[in-house]
C-alpha positions as CSV (number, residue, x, y, z in Angstrom):
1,X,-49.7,-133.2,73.4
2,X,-51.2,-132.6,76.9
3,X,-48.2,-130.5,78.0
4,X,-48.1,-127.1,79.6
5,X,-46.4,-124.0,78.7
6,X,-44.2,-125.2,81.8
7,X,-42.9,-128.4,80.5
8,X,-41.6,-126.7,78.0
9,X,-38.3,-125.3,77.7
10,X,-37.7,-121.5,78.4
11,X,-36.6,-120.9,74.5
12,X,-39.4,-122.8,73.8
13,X,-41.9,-121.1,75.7
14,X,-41.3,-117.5,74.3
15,X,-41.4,-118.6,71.1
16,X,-44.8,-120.4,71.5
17,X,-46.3,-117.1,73.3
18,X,-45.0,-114.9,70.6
19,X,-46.5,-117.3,67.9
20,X,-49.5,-117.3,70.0
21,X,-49.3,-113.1,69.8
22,X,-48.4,-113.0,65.8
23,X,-51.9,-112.4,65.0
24,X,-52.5,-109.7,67.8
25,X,-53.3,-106.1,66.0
26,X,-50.4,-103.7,66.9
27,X,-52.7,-101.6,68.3
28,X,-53.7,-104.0,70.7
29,X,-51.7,-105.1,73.9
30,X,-50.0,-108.7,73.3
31,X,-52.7,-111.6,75.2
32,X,-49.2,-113.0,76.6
33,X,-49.4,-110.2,79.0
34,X,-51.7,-112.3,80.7
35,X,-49.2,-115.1,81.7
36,X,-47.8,-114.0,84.8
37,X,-45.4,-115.8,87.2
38,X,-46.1,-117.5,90.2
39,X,-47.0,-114.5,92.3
40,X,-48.9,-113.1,89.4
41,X,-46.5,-110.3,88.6
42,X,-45.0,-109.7,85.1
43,X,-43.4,-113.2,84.1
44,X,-39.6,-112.8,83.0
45,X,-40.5,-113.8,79.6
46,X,-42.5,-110.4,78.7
47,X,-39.6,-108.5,77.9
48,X,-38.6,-110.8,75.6
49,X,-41.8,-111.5,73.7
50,X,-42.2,-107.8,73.1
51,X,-38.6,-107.7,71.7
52,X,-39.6,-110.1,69.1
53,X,-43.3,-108.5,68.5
54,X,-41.0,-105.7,67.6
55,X,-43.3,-104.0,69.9
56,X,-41.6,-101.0,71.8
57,X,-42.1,-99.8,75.4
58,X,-44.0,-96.7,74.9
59,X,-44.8,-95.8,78.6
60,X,-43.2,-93.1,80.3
61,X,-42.6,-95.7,83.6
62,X,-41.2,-98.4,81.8
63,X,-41.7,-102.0,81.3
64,X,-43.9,-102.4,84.6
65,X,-46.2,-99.8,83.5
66,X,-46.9,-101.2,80.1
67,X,-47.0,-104.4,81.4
68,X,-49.7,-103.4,83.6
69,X,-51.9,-101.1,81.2
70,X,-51.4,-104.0,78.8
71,X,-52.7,-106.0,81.3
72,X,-55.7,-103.7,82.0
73,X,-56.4,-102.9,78.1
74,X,-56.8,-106.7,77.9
75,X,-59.0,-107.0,80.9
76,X,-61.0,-103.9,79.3
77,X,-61.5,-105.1,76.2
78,X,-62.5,-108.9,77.0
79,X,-64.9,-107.7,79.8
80,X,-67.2,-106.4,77.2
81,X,-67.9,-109.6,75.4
């Protein structure tokens, strides 16, 4: 215990995010949206955590654009608690 997500390896890393997302409704954006990379854009591993939510990209801009309004859903919806 005591390690970060960035100790781990890559493989390893997607799978614990999308375990972590398993339990996410499908009508709600995935919480790893919120892991970003170091310049707090999309991380690489988004893409690839969708692909095993099964979760398609349903925005007309692509991958950027649901990142983001996943991104803002997420900061909608824990802003009201």
């Amino acid at each position: 215990m005591g390690e970060s997500l960035r100790d781990l390896h890559p493989e390893d890393q997607v799978e614990a995010l999308v375990q972590a997302d398993r339990a996410t409704a499908e009508d709600e954006p995935p919480l790893s949206a919120l892991v970003t990379d170091d310049d707090s854009r999309m991380h690489l591993f988004y893409p690839q955590i969708l692909d095993h939510l099964d979760r398609p990209v349903h925005l007309e801009g692509g991958l950027p654009a649901q990142w983001s309004a996943d991104v803002q859903e997420l900061h909608r919806m824990w802003g009201q608690h």
